[in-house]
MDTraj code that builds the backbone (N, CA, C; nanometers):
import mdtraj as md
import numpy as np

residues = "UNK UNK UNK UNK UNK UNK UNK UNK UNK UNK UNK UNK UNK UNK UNK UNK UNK UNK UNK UNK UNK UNK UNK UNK UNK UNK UNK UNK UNK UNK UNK UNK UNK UNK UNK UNK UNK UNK UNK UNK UNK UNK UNK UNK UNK UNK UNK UNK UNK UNK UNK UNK UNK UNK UNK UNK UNK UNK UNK UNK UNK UNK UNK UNK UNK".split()
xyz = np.array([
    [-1.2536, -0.6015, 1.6360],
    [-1.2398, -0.6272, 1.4942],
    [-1.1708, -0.7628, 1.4754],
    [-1.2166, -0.8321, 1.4006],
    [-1.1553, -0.9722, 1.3038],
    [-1.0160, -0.9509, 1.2678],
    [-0.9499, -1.0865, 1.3497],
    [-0.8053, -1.0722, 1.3000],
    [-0.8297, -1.0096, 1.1580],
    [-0.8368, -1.0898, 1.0557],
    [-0.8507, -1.1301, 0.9126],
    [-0.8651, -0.9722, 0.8577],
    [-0.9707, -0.8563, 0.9157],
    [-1.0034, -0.7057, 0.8844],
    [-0.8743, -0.6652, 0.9694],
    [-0.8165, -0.6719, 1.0294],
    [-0.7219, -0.6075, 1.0865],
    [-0.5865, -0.6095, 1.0333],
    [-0.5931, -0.7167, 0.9786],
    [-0.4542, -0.7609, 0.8955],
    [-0.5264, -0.6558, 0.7543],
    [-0.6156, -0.6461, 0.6846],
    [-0.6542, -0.5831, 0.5811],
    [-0.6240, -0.4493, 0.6397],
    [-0.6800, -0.3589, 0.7463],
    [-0.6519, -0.2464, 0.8111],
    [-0.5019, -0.2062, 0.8117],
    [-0.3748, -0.2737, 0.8210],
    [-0.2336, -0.2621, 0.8862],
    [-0.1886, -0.2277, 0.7130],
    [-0.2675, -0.3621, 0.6444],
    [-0.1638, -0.3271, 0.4679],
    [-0.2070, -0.2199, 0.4786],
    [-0.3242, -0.1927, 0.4249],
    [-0.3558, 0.0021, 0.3834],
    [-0.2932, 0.0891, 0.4629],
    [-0.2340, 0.0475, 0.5638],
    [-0.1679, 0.1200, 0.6585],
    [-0.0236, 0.1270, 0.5912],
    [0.0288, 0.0520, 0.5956],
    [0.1362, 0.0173, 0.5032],
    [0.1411, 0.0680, 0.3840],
    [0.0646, 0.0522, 0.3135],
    [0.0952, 0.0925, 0.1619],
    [0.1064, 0.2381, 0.1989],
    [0.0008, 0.3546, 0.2869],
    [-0.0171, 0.4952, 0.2778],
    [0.1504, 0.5006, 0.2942],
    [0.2458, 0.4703, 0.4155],
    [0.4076, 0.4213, 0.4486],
    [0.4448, 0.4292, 0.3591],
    [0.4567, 0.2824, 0.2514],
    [0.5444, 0.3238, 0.1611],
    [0.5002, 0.4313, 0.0130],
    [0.3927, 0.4692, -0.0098],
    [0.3789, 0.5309, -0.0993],
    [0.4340, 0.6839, -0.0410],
    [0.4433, 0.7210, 0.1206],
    [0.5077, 0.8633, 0.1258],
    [0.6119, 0.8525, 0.1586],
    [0.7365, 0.7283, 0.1751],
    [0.8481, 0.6984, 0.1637],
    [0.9107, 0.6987, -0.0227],
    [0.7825, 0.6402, -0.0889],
    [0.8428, 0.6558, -0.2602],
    [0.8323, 0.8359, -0.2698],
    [0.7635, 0.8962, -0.2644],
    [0.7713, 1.0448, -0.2924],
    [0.8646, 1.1017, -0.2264],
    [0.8631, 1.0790, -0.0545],
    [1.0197, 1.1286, -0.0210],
    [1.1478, 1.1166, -0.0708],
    [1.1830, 0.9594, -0.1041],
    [1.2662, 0.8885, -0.1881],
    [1.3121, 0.9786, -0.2615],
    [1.1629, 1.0045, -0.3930],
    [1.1960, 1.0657, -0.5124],
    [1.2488, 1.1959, -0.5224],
    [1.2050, 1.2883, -0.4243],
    [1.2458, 1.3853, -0.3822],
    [1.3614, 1.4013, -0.3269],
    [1.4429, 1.3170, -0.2293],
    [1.5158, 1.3112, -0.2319],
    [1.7080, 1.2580, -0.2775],
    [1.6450, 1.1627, -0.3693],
    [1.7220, 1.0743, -0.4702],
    [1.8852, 1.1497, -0.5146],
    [1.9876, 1.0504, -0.5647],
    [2.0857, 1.1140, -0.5772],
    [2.1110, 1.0434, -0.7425],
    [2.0711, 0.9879, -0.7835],
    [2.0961, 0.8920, -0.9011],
    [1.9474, 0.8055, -0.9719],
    [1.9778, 0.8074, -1.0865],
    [1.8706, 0.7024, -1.1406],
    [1.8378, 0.5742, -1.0866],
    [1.9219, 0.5222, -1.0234],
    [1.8620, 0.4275, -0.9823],
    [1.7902, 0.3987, -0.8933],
    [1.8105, 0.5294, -0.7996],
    [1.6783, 0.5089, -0.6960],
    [1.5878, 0.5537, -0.7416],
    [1.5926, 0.6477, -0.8681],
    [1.4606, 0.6622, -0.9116],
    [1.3977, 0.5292, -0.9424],
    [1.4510, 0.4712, -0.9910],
    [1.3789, 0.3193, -1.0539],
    [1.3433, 0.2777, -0.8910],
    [1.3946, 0.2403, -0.7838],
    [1.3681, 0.1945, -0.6848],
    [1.2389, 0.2484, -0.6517],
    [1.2611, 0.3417, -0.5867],
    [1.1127, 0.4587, -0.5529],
    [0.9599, 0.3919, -0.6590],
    [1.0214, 0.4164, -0.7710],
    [0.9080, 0.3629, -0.8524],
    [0.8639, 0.2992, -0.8695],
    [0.9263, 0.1628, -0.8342],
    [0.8676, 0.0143, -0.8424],
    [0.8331, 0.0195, -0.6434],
    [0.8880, 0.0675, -0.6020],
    [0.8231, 0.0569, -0.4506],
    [0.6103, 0.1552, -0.4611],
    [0.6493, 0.2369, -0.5182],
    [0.5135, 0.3316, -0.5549],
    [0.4329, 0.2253, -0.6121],
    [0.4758, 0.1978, -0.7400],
    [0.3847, 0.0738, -0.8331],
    [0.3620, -0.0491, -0.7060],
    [0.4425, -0.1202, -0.6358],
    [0.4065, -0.1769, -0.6012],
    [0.2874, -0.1476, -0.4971],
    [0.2962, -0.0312, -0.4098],
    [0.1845, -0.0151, -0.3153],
    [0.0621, 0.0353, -0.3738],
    [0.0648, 0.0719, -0.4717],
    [-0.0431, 0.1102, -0.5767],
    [-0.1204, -0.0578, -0.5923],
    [-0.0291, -0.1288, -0.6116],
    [-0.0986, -0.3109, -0.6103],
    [-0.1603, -0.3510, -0.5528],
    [-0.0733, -0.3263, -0.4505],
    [-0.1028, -0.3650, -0.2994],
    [-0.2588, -0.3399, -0.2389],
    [-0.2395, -0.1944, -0.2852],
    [-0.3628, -0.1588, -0.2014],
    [-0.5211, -0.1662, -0.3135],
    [-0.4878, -0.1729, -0.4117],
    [-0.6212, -0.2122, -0.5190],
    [-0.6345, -0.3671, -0.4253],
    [-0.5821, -0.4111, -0.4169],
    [-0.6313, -0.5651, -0.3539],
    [-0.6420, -0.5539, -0.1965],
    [-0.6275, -0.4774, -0.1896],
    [-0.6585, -0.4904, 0.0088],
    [-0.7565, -0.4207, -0.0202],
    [-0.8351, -0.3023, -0.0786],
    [-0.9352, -0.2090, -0.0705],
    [-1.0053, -0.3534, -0.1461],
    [-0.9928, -0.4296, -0.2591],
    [-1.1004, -0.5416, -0.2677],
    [-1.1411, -0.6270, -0.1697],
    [-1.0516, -0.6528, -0.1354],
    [-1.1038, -0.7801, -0.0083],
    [-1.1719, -0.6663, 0.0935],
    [-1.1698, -0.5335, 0.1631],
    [-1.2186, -0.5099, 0.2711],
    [-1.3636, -0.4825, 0.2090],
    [-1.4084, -0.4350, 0.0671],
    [-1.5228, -0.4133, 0.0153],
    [-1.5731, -0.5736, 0.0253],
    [-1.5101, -0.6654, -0.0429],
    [-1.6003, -0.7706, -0.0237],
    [-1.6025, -0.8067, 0.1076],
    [-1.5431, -0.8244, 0.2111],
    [-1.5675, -0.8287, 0.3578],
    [-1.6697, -0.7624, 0.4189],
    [-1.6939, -0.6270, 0.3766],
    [-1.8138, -0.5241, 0.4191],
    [-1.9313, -0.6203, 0.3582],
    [-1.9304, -0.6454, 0.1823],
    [-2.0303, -0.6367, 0.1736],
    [-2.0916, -0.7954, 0.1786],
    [-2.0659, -0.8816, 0.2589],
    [-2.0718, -1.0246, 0.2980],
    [-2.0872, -1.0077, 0.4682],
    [-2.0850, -0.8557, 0.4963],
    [-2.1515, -0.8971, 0.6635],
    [-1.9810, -0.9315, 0.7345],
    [-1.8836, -0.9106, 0.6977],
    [-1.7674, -0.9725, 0.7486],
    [-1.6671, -0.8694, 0.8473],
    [-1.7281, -0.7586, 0.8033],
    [-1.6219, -0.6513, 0.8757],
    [-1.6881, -0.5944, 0.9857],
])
top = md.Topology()
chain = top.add_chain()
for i, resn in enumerate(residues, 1):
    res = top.add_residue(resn, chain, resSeq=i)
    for name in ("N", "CA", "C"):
        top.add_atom(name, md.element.get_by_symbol(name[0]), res)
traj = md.Trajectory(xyz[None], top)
């Protein structure tokens, strides 16, 4: 596999990480403010991965992956 798909492969790897680190988090939390933490860590891998799942679709569908 292509550096370039492999580095796309590791984020989605990553994001699945921190999105079951934000639910553990949340679950385990002692104060509001890690709720806010947890949540902007969730939102962020929610970002994250809408744009890594774009680039590996356009990679597939350009013959690249």
């Amino acid at each position: 596999m292509k550096a370039s798909n492999e580095n796309i492969k590791t984020t989605l790897q990553l994001v699945n990480s921190l999105l079951a680190l934000a639910d553990k988090g949340d679950l385990e939390r002692e104060d509001v403010g890690c709720g806010i933490l947890y949540g902007i860590v969730r939102d962020s891998a929610y970002k994250i991965k809408k744009i890594a799942e774009s680039e590996k679709t356009l990679h597939i569908k350009l013959g690249k992956w």
